[in-house]
C-alpha positions in Angstrom: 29.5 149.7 112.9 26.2 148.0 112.0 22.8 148.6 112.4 19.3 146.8 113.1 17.2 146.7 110.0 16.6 143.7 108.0 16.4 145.0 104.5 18.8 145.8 102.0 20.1 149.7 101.9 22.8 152.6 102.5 23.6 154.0 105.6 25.3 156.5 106.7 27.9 156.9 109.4 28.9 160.5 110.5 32.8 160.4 111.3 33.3 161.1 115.1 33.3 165.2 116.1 37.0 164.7 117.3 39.5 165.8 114.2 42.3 163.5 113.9 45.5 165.0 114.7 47.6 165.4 111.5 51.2 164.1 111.8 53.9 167.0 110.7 57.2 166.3 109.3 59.0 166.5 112.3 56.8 164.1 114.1 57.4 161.6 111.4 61.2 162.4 111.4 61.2 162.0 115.3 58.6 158.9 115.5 60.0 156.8 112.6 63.9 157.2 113.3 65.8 154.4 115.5 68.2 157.0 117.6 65.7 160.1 118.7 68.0 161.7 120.6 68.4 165.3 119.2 65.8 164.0 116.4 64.3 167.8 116.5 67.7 169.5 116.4 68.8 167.8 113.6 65.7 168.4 111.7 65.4 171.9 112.4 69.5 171.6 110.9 68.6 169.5 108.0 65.4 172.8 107.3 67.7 175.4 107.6 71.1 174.2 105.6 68.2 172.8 102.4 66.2 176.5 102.8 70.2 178.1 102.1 70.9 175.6 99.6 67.5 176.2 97.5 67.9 179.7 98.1 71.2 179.4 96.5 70.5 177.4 93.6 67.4 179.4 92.1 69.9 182.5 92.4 72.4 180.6 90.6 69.8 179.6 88.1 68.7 183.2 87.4 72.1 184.4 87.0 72.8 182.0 84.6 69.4 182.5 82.5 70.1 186.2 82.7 71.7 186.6 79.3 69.1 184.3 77.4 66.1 186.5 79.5 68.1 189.7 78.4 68.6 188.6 74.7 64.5 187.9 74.8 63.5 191.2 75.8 65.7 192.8 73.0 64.5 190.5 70.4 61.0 191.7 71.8 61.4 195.1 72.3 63.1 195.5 68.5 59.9 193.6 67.4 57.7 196.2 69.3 59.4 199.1 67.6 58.3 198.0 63.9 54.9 197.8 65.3 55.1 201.1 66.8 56.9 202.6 63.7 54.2 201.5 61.0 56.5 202.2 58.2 55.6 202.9 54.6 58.5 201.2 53.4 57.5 198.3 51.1 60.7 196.1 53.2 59.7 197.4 56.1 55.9 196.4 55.6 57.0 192.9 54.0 58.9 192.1 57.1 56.0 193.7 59.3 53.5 191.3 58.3 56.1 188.4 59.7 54.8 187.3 63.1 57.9 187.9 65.7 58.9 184.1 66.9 61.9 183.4 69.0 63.0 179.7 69.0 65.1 178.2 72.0 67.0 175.6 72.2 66.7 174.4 75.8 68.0 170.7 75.1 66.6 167.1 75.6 66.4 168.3 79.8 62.5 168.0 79.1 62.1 168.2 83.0 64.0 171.9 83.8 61.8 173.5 81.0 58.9 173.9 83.2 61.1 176.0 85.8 62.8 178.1 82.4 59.7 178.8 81.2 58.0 179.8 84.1 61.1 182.3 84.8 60.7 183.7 81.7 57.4 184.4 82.1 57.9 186.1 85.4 60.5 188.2 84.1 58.3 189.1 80.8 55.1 190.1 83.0 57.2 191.9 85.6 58.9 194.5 83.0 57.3 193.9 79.5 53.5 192.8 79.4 50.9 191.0 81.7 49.7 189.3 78.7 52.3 186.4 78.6 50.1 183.0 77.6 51.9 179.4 78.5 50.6 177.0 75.9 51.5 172.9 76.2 50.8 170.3 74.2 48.7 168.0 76.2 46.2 171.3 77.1 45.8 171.4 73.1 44.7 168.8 71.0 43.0 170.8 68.5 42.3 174.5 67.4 39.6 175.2 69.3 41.0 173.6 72.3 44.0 175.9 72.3 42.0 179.5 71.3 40.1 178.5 74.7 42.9 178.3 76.3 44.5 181.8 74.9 41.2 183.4 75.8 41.2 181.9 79.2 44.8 183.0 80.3 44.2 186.2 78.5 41.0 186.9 80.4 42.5 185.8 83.8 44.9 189.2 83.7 42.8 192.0 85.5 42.8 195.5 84.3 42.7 197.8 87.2 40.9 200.5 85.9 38.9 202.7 88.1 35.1 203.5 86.6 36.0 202.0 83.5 33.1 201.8 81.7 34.8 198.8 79.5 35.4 196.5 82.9 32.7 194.7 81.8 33.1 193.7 78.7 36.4 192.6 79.8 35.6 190.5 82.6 33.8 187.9 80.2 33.7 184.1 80.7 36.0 182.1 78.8 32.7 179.8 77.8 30.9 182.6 76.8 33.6 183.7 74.6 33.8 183.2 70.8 37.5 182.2 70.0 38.6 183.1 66.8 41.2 186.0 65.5 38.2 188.8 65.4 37.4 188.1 69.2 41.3 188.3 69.9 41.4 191.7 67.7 38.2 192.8 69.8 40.0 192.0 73.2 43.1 193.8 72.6 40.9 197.3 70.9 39.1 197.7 74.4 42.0 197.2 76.6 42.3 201.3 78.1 44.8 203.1 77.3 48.7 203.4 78.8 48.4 205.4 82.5 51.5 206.3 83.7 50.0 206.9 87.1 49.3 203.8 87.7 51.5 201.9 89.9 51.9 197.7 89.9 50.0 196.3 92.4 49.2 192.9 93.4 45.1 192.0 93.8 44.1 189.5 95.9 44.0 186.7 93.1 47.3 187.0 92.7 47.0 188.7 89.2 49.3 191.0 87.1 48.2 194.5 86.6 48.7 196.9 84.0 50.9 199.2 85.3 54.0 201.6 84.4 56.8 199.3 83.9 55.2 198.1 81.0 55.5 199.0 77.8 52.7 201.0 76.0 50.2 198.6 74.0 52.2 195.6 75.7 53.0 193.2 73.2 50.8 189.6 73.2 53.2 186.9 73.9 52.0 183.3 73.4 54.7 180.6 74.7 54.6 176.9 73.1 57.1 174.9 76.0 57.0 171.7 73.9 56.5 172.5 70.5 57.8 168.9 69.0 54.7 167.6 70.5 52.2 169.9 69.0 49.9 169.0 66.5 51.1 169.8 63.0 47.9 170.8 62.1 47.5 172.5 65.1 50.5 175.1 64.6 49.9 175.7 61.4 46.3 176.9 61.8 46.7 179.0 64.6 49.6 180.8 62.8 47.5 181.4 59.4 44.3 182.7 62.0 47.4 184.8 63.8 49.1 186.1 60.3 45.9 187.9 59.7 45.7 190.1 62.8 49.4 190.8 63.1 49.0 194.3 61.9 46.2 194.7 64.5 48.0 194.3 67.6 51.8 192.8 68.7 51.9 189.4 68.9 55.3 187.5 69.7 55.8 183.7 69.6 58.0 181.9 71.3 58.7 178.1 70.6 60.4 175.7 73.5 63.4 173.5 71.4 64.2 170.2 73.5 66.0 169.0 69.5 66.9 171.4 66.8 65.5 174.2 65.5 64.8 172.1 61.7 61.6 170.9 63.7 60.4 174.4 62.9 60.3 173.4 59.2 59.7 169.7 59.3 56.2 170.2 61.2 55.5 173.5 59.2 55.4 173.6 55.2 57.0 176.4 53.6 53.8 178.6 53.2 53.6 178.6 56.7 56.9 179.0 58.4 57.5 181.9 55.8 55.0 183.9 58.1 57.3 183.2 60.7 60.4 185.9 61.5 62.5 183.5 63.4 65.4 184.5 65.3 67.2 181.5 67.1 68.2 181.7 70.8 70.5 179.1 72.7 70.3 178.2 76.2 73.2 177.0 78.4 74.2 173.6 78.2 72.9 171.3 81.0 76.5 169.8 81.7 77.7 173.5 82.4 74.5 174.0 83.8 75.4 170.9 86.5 79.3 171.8 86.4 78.3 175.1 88.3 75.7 173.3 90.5 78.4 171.5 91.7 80.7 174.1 92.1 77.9 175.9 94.4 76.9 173.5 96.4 80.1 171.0 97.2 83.1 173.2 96.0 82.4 175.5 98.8 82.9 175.8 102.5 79.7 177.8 102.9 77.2 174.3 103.0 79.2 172.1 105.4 77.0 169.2 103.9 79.1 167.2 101.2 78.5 163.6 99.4 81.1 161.3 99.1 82.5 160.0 95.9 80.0 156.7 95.3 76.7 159.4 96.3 77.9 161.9 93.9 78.5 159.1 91.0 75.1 157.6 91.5 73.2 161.3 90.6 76.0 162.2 88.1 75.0 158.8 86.3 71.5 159.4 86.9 72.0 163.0 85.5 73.8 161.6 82.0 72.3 158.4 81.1 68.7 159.1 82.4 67.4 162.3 81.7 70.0 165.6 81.7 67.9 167.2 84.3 69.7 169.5 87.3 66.2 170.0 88.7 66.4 166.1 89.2 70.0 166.1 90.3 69.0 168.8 93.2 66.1 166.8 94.3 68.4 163.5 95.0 70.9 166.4 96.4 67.9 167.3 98.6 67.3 163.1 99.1 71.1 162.8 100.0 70.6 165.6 103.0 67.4 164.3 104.2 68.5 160.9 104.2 72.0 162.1 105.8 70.3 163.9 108.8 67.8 161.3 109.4 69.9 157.8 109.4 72.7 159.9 111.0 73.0 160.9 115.0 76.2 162.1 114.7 74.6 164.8 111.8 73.7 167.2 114.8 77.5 168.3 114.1 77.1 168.9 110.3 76.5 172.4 110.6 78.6 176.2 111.2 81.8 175.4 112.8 80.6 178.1 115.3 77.6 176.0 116.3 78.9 173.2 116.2 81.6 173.4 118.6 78.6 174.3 121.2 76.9 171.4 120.3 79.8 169.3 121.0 80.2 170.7 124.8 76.3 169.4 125.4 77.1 165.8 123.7 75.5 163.0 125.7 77.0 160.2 126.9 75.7 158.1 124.1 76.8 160.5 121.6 80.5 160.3 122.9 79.9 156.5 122.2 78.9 156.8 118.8 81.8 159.2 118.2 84.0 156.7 119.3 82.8 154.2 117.1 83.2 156.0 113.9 85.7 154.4 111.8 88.0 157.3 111.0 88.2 158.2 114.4 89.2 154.8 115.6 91.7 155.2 112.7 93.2 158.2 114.7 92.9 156.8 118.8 94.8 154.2 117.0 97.2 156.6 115.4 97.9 158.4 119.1 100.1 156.8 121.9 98.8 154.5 124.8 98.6 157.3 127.2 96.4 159.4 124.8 94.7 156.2 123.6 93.0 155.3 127.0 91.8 158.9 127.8 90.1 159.8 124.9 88.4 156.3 124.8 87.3 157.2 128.8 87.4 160.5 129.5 84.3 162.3 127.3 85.9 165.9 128.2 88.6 165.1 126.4 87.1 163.6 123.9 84.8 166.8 123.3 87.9 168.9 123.2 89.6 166.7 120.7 86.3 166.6 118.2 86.1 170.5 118.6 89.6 170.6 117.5 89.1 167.7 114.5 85.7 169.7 112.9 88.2 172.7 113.1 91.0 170.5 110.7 88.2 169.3 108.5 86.4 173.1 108.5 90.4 174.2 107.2 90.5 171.1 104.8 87.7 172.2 102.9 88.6 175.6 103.0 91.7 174.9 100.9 90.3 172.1 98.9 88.3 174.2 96.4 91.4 176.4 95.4 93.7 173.8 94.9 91.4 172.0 93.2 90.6 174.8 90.9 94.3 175.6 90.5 94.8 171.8 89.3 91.6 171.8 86.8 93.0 175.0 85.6 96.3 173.8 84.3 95.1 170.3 82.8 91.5 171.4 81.6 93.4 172.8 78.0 95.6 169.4 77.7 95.1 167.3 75.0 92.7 164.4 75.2 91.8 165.5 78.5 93.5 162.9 81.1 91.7 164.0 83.9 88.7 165.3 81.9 87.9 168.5 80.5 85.0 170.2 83.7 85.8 170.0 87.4 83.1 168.0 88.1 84.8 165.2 86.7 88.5 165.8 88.4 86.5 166.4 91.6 85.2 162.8 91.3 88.5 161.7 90.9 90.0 163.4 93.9 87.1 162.1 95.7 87.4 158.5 95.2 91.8 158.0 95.6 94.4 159.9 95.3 94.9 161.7 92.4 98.3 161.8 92.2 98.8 158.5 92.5 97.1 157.7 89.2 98.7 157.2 85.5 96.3 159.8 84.0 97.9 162.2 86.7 101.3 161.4 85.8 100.5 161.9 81.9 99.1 165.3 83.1 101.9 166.4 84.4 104.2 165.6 81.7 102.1 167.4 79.6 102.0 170.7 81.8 105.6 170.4 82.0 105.9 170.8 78.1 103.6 174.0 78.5 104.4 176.5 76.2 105.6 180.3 78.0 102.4 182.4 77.1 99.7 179.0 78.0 101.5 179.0 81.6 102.0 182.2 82.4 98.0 182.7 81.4 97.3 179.5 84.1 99.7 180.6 86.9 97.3 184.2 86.4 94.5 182.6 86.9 95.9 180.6 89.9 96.4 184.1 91.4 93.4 185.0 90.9 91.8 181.9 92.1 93.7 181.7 95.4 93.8 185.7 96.2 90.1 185.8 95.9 89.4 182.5 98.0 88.9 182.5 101.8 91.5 180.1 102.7 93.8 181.3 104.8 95.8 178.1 105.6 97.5 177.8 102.2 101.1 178.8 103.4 103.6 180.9 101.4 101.3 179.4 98.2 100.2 183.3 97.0 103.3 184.7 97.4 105.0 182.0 95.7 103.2 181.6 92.6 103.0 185.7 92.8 107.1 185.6 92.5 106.8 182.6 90.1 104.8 184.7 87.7 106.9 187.4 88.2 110.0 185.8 87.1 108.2 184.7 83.6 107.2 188.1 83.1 110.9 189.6 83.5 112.6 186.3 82.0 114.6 187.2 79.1 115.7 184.2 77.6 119.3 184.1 75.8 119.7 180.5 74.5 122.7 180.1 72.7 122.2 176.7 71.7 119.0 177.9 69.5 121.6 179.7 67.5 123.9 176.3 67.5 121.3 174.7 65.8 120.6 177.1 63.3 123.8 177.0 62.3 123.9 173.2 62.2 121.3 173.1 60.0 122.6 175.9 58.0 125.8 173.0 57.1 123.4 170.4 56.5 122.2 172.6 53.8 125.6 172.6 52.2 126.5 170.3 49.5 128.3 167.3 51.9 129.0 163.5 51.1 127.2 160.9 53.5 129.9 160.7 55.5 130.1 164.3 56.8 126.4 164.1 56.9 126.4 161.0 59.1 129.4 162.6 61.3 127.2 166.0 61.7 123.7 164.3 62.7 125.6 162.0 65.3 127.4 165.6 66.5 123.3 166.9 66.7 121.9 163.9 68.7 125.1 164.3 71.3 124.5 167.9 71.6 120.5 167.5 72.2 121.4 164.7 74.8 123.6 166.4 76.9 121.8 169.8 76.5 121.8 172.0 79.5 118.0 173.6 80.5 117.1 176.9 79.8 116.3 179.4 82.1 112.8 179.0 81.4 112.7 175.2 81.8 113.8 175.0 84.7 111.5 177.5 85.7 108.5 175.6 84.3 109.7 172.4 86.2 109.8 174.5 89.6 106.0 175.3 89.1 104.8 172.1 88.2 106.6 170.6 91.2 105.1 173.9 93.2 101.7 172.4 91.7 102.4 169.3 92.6 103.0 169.8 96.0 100.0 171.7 96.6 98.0 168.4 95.2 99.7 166.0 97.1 99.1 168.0 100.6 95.7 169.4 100.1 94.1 167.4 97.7 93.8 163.8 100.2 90.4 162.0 100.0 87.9 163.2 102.2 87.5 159.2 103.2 91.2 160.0 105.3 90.1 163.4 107.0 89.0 162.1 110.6 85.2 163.3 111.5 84.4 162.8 107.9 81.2 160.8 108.4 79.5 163.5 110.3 79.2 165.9 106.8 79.9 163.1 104.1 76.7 161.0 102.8 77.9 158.2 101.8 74.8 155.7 101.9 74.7 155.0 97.7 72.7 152.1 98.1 70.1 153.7 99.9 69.9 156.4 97.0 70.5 154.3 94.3 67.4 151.8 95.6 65.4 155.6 95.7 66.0 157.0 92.3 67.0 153.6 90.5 63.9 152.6 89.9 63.7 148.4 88.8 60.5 147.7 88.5 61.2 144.0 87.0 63.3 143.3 90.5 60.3 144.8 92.5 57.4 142.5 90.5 59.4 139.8 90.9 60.3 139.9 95.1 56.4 141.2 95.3 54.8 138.0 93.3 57.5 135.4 94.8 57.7 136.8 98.5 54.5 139.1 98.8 55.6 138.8 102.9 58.5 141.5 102.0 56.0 144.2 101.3 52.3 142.6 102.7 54.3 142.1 106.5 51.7 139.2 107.3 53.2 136.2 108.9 50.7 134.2 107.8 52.5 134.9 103.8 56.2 133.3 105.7 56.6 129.9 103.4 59.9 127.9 102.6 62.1 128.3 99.7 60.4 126.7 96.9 57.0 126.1 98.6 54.0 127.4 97.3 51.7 128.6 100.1 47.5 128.4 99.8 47.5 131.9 101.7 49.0 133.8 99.4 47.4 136.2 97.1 46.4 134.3 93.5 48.9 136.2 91.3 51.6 134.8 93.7 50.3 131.3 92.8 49.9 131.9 89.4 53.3 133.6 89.2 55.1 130.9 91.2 53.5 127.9 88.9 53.9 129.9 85.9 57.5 129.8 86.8 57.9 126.0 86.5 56.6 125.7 82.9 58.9 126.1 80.0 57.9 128.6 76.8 54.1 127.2 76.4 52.1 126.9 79.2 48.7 124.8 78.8 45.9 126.6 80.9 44.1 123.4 81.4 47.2 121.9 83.5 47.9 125.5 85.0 44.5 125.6 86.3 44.7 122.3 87.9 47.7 123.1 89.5 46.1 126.4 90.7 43.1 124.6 92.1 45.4 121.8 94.0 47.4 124.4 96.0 43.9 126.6 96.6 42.1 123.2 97.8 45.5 121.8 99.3 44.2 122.9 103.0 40.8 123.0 102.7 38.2 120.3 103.6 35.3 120.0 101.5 32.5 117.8 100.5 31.7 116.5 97.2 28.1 118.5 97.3 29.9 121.9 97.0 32.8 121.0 94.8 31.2 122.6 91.9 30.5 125.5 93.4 33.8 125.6 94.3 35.6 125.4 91.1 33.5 128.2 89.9 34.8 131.0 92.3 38.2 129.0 91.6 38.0 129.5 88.2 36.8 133.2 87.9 40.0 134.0 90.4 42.1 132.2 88.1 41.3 133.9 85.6 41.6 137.4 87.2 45.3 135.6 88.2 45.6 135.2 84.5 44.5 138.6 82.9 46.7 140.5 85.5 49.9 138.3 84.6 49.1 139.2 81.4 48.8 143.0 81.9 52.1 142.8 84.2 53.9 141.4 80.8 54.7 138.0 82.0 52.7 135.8 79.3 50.8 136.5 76.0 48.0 134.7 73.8 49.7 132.6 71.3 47.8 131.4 67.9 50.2 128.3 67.7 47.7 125.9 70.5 44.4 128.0 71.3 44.1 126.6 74.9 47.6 127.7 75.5 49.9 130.7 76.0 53.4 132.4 75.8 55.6 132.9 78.7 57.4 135.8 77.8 60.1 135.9 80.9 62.9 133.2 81.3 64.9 131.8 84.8 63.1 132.5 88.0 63.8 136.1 87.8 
């Protein structure tokens, strides 16, 4: 757009009355995939299965928070009663003019704190006070910034009082307000009084209200989610402004641990932290935290979705040597599903066994094809005869009624995976050193990748179950019971009654071994005085005796349940990699997640500066290995000379170089040459400062006109 006047000024250009159309997900998931056939099907799949998984998770992750939340509400409600009390005693008032703190360890999972903290305070406002404050470290730099804050959050909680003539003086702005412990004391006098009438409603700002479930004169509960990172200063102020209204109104702190809870006393002194009643509170360990993830979401039939061995490696690795975070893990579980339903046409099948047999009977023609060229399945038309060979690579009925049939075998295989597995981890998760590790996760890895029972650590497993002692398996084969009676599979054979009658026969074995007694007695005439001779003679006696001693009852017993166990492994435990069909539920694209949540920023710098054509798309950038092109951007020039110099770089020749391949294609006259090597100059320069901001070089004080290359190769 341009207009016609001839002086220097700002226009304006009002954007066209027709509102752009705005894209949604599924338009983008339609539009930007290769095979759109069934693109909205499988979107609307890939919605519905990641809505029952999230569903699933927060309810796990309530469950599991439930005893901390319930151990908090005691600690507060014991720390209510003093101040309700207001006894005499001299103890009692010593330990009344404590402030309440609760200290919880949540572990060095910085990340899932948030999503703790904000449960907590759900939980708190829903059936102990509205007046629950969330404090961070960042929001408070000083004393004064974080008072503002307590007033503000405080002041944000609506009393619903009708004709109050107090309203008013609640309703204040928070920049009107002046923050100290008298204006706190003030707040908390004109609150009205507890109504029991009064029922908990919601107003339209989304705001708690004072209502019956809470407790009468709710306590004050200020939440610090990082404390390491407060200001020293900072937390020792507001507790001294704090220790002098205690006895004025309940107030409860509660301090977010990612270390240990001697951070308490290394930030405050001893003055200070002996106003503090601290009662320490653990949280559940992120690893068991994951363990039961993983047990939800993949050691399940209910989510036909799965990852395959290398996928679930990648975020388990992410998850240890990164940053301990299950919130993380779920979002590259979420990653894994998108990714799976969007790269995948065959994913339209990855969903109820019900559904998905419909969906097979209205497969299209190219669908059939695809079906055919999945690996496994070749691996099967292969495994069938000639006759059976031709029709299912012709006839796409039959083919339809044989995949309806192979998603039933693979529905059944991971209906009895989970048991067994859980069986297995069950009797080698008390072993010593752990051969196949100590959670599931880890033997579920395992079983993923080969097959188990073809490994050395399984073999030293099962020597070591087969030593068991009688109370340790009769306590694992109960458990297997249990595990097996209470699962849905229904495929598992005689296995229930089997290990029922197994347990059975420990329970009512009595065992009579007479060779016990032998060896008592043995020993009893090794006692004796004897010359070395008869000693000799009766140890060699001992050593044939033990060689050719017959089993026990209860040996032989043990030996028929490990071989039970055994069995079950070897026939229901196969990689998934074997089960025909598997590609349609198994992610298995680890690259693709790996290049998502790996992040290598060096790799990326270094394809962008050498290749800028990889992300920039411009054929005009396309050069030959090792040429230096005049279009690219300056950095890339820069970069690519700075690459052919060795620790030192002079700028003088750099410069020179940079000006030859700028001027290399361009034809200019000796009139404007100066000119020229000005602009060159000031974009060298700018080439320069951002090499230097990227990390690449650094000033040096050994030559002024020179500097430091601080990278070495060509990568």
């Amino acid at each position: 757009m341009s207009t016609c006047s001839v002086s220097k000024g700002c226009f304006v250009f009002k954007p066209d009355s027709k509102k752009r159309k705005v894209s949604s997900t599924a338009d983008y998931f339609r539009r930007a995939n290769n095979d759109s056939e069934d693109s909205d099907l499988r979107f609307h799949t890939c919605q519905l299965l990641w809505s029952q998984i999230k569903q699933e998770t927060e309810q796990l992750q309530e469950e599991l928070n439930k005893n901390l939340y319930e151990n908090l509400t005691r600690f507060l409600r014991q720390a209510h009663s003093n101040f309700q009390e207001k006894k005499t005693d001299w103890a009692c008032r010593m330990k009344s003019s404590e402030i309440p703190t609760a200290a919880i360890v949540l572990g060095v999972n910085v990340t899932d704190h948030d999503l703790t903290f904000k449960s907590l305070a759900e939980v708190l406002q829903d059936d102990v006070t509205p007046f629950v404050v969330l404090l961070r470290s960042k929001e408070c730099p000083g004393i004064k910034h974080l008072l503002q804050k307590l007033m503000t959050q405080l002041l944000g909680y609506r009393i619903d009082i009708e004709s109050s003539e107090e309203d008013n003086d609640l309703q204040i702005s928070p920049n009107r307000i002046h923050c100290s412990a008298a204006s706190l004391t003030d707040w908390y006098r004109k609150l009205p009084k507890y109504n029991s009438k009064k029922t908990d409603v919601d107003t339209p700002c989304k705001k708690r209200i004072l209502s019956s479930k809470h407790w009468e004169s709710p306590p004050l509960v200020v939440i610090f989610k990082d404390m390491e990172s407060f200001s020293a200063k900072v937390l020792q102020d507001f507790i001294l402004i704090c220790s002098h209204c205690i006895h004025e109104f309940p107030l409860v702190l509660i301090f977010g641990i990612a270390t240990s809870p001697m951070i308490i006393h290394k930030l405050l002194p001893h003055s200070v932290s002996s106003l503090l009643g601290i009662e320490l509170f653990q949280s559940l360990s992120c690893k068991e935290h994951l363990a039961k993830v993983i047990e939800k979401l993949l050691l399940t039939n209910r989510f036909p979705f799965k990852l395959s061995d290398k996928v679930l490696q990648v975020l388990i690795n992410i998850f240890l040597y990164h940053d301990f975070s299950v919130h993380n893990f779920i979002k590259g579980f979420q990653l894994s599903l998108l990714e799976h339903f969007y790269s995948n046409p065959l994913s339209v099948l990855c969903c109820e066994l019900r559904e998905a047999s419909k969906r097979v009977s209205s497969l299209s023609r190219s669908q059939c094809e695809n079906l055919r060229r999945l690996p496994s399945f070749r691996r099967f038309v292969e495994s069938q005869e000639s006759n059976k060979q031709t029709v299912l690579l012709t006839d796409d009925q039959c083919l339809k009624e044989t995949t309806q049939a192979l998603l039933q075998g693979l529905h059944t295989y991971h209906e009895n995976y989970s048991p067994v597995l859980q069986c297995l981890h069950v009797f080698i998760s008390s072993l010593p050193k752990y051969p196949l590790g100590k959670q599931i996760t880890e033997l579920y890895c395992t079983c993923l990748e080969k097959k188990v029972w073809e490994t050395e650590e399984y073999e030293s497993a099962m020597q070591l179950v087969r030593m068991l002692a009688k109370d340790e398996l009769v306590n694992s084969l109960e458990k297997c019971v249990e595990i097996i009676t209470s699962s849905p599979a229904k495929h598992l054979g005689d296995a229930p009654e089997k290990l029922e009658e197994y347990l059975r026969q420990f329970k009512n074995l009595e065992e009579a071994d007479d060779d016990q007694g032998q060896s008592i007695s043995s020993v009893k005439e090794l006692q004796k005085k004897t010359d070395l001779y008869h000693l000799q003679k009766t140890l060699l006696e001992m050593k044939e005796s033990r060689r050719h001693k017959k089993l026990t009852k209860f040996e032989v017993l043990r030996f028929d349940v490990v071989d039970f166990i055994d069995g079950l492994v070897r026939h229901f435990l196969a990689p998934a990699e074997m089960q025909t069909l598997n590609e349609v539920m198994y992610f298995r694209e680890a690259s693709v997640l790996r290049e998502h949540l790996n992040a290598a920023p060096r790799v990326a710098l270094h394809t962008a500066l050498n290749d800028p054509n990889f992300y920039l798309k411009s054929e005009a950038l396309k050069s030959d290995v090792g040429c230096i092109s005049n279009t690219a951007p300056d950095i890339c020039i820069a970069y690519k000379l700075h690459l052919e110099c060795g620790r030192l770089i002079n700028l003088v020749d750099w410069l020179e170089a940079f000006s030859t391949v700028v001027l290399v294609a361009e034809n200019t006259d000796s009139t404007a040459k100066d000119q020229i090597d000005d602009v060159i100059h000031a974009r060298f320069i700018r080439a320069v400062s951002e090499l230097e901001l990227l990390g690449f070089i650094k000033p040096t004080k050994q030559k002024p006109d020179h500097v430091a290359r601080l990278t070495w190769g060509s990568c």
